[in-house]
PAROLO-654868 format. One record per residue (C-alpha): chain; x, y negated, z. Coordinates in steps of 0.25 Angstrom, whole numbers, m for minus. Example, Ala and Ser with C-alpha at 12.3 -4.5 7.8 and 13.67 -1.06 7.14 Angstrom:
chain/east/north/up
A/49/18/31
A/55/4/29
***
This chain:
chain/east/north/up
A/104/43/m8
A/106/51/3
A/105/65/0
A/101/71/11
A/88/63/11
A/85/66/m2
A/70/71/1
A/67/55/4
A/56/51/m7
A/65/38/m10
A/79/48/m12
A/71/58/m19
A/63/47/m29
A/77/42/m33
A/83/55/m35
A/71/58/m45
A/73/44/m52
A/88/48/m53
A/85/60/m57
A/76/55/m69
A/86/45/m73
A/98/54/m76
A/94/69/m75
A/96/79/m87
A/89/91/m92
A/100/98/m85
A/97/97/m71
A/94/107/m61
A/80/110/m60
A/82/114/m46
A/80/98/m45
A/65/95/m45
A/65/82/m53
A/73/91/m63
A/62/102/m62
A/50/92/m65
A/56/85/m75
A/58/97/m82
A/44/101/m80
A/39/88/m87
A/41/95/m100
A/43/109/m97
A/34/120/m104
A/39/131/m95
A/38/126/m81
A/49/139/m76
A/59/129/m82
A/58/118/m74
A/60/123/m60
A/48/118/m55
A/44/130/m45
A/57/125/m37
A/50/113/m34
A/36/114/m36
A/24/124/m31
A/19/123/m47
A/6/133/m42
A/3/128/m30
A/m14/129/m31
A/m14/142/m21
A/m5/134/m9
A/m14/121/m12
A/m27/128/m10
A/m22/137/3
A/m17/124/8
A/m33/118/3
A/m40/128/11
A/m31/127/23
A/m33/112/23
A/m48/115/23
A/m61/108/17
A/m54/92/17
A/m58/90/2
A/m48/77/0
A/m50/67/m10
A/m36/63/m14
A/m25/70/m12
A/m10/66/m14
A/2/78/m17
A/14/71/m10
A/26/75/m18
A/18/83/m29
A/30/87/m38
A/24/90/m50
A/11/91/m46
A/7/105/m46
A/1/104/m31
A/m5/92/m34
A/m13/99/m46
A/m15/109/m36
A/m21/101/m26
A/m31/95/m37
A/m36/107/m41
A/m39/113/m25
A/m45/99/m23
A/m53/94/m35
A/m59/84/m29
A/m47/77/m26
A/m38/67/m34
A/m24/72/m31
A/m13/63/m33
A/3/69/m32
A/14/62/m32
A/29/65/m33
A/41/56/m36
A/46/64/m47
A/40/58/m59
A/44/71/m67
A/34/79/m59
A/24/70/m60
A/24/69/m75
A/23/83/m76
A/10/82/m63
A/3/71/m72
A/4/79/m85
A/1/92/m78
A/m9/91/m68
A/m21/79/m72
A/m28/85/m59
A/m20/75/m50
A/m14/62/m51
A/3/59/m50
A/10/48/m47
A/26/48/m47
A/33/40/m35
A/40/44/m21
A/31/47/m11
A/36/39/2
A/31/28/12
A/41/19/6
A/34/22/m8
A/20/18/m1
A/6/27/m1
A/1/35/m12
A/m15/33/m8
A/m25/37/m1
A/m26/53/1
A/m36/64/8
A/m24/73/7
A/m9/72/6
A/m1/84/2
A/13/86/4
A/17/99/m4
A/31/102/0
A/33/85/0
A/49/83/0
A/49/73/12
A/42/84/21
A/52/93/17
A/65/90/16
A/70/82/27
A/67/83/41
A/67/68/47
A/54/65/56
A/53/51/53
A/54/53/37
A/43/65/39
A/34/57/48
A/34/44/38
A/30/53/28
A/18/60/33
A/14/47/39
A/15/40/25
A/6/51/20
A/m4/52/31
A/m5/36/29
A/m11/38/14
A/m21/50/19
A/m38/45/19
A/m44/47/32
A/m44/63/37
A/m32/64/28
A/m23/75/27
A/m7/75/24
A/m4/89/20
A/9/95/21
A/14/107/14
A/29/113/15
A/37/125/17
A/39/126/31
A/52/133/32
A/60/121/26
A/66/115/40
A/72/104/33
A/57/97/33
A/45/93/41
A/45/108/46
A/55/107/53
A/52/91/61
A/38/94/61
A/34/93/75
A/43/79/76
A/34/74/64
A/21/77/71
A/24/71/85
A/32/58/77
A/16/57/71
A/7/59/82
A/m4/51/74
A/m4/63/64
A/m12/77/64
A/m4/90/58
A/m10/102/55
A/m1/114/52
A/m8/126/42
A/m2/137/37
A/m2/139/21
A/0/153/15
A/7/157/3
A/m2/153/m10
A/3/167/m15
A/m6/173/m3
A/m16/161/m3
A/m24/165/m16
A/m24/181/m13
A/m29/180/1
A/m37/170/12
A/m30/159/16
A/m30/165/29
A/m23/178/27
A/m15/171/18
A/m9/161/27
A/m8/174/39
A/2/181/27
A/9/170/23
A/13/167/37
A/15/181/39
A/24/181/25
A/32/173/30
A/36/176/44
A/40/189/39
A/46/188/26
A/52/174/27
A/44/169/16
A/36/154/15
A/23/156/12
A/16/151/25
A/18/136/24
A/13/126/34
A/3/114/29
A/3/103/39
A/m9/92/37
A/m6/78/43
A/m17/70/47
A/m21/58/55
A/m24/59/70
A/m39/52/70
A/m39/48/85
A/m29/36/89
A/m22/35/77
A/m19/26/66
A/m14/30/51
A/2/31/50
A/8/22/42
***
């Protein structure tokens, strides 16, 4: 394996079969696979590490990013890389109506999701064009989604957000959310994506930090979180990009 393209779905799903087949209860759990195999038997979760890998409250962020996105009641839903599943529960609870479905290629996490949150469905496999389409979705959610985050090569990014947009129904919606500080990602290449995928609409919203979110109007909120962080250096306006499909002149990417 390479290492330095680790973040690939194929190097990452062979790490995690490694990983299963000869780890020990001595590993770091600095190591996510480590962190959610723990968490498969764990009583107290502050042993397991998982807040180093996973947003494990997420429900504020989720409904800030609900009312940003505005009245779209979708119907199915998919959580790209869900981990172990909290945003995914988080999703089914800020929209009821919807069959939410996460997936993740750690099968540790998703024993812990499909014990834990019978709100949503899980399935356990890579998430890559080469691993074929997951369904058919309203929405796709990419919560800080490891291909999107840690690397910065054009061609890989665009192949991915075309993969995604080619599984949304009609007036779909890819939704993207990451910090935006992280230069080695889609931040830092994200004009070149755009202009490499002219046959695709991005929409860029400001999210504020759930701790402001659930305390004040999403407005004000967003206004002190940007605020927040210009001053003081801290992350808590993030950006959420929506990817949908031109409807004029345009066919759906494949």
């Amino acid at each position: 394996m390479n290492s330095k393209e680790w973040w690939r779905p194929e190097n990452l799903h062979r790490a995690e079969q490694e990983f299963r087949e000869e780890s020990s209860d001595e590993a770091s759990i600095s190591s996510d696979f480590q962190s959610y195999k723990l968490l498969r038997t764990a009583q107290d979760l502050s042993l397991t590490g998982i807040t180093l890998h996973n947003d494990v409250d997420p429900l504020a962020k989720v409904q800030a990013i609900a009312k940003l996105l505005g009245h779209h009641q979708p119907r199915s839903i998919l959580d790209a890389g869900c981990g172990a599943g909290f945003t995914t529960k988080a999703l089914a609870a800020t929209y009821p109506d919807a069959t939410v479905l996460g997936v993740d290629l750690a099968e540790d996490a998703i024993a812990y999701a499909t014990a834990h949150h019978p709100e949503a469905k899980f399935q356990a496999r890579p998430i890559s064009p080469a691993s074929g389409a997951l369904g058919e979705f309203d929405t796709i959610f990419c919560f800080e989604f490891y291909p999107f985050t840690r690397n910065v090569d054009v061609d890989f990014q665009v192949e991915f957000i075309r993969y995604f947009v080619s599984q949304l129904n009609p007036n779909g919606r890819l939704v993207i959310y990451q910090t935006w500080k992280n230069k080695n990602s889609l931040a830092k290449i994200f004009d070149e994506v755009k202009a490499a995928t002219p046959e695709l609409n991005y929409g860029m919203m400001t999210t504020p930090s759930p701790r402001l979110s659930t305390r004040l109007p999403l407005r004000l909120a967003i206004a002190l979180s940007i605020l927040a962080s210009r001053i003081g250096g801290r992350d808590w306006a993030k950006p959420l990009i929506v990817v949908t499909e031109n409807k004029i002149g345009t066919t759906k990417a494949t």
